[in-house]
C-alpha positions in Angstrom: 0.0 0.0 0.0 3.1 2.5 0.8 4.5 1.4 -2.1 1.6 2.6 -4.5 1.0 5.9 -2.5 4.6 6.7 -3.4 4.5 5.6 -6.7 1.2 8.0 -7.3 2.8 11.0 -5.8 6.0 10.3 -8.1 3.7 10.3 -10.7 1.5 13.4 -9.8 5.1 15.1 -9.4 6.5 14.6 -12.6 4.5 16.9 -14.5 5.2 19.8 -12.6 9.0 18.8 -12.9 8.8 19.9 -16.7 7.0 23.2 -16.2 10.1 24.2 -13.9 12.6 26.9 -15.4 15.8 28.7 -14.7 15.8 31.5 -12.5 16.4 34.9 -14.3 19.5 36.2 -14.4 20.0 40.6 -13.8 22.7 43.0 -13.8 24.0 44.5 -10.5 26.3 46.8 -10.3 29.0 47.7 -7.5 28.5 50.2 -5.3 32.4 51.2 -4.8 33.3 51.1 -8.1 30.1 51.3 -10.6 31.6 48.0 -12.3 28.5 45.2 -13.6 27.5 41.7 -13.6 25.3 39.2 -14.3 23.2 36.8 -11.5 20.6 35.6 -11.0 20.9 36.4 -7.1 22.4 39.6 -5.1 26.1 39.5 -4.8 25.6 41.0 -1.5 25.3 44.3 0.4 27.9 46.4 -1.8 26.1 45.6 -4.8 22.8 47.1 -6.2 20.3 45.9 -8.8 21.1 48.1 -11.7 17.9 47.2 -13.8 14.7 45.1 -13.5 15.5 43.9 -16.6 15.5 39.8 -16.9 18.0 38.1 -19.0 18.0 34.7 -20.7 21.5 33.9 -20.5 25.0 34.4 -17.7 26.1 37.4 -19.7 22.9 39.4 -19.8 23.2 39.9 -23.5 19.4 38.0 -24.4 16.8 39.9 -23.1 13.4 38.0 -21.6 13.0 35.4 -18.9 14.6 31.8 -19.8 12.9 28.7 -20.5 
């Protein structure tokens, strides 16, 4: 009985495995010396998000969200 209630969520899971996407990726820009880069997460307190601009790709050259 564990067995096929396991099996069923495995199942009812996979679908919403495919819809998943990568996370976004923005350009931030240093607070001490104005430089930029591309993340998809803050680099921290001395860095700022310099547009809310997504990007497709790690160098923030493709506009529009991935996937």
């Amino acid at each position: 009985m564990t067995r096929k209630i396991i099996l069923a969520l495995a199942a009812l899971s996979f679908p919403l495995m495919t819809l998943a996407a990568p996370a976004p990726w923005y350009l931030w820009q240093s607070k001490i010396d104005g430089k930029l880069a591309c993340s998809q997460f803050s680099l921290g307190p001395g860095w700022t998000q310099f547009s809310s601009q997504p990007y497709k790709d790690a160098g923030c050259t493709k506009p529009g969200r991935p996937g």
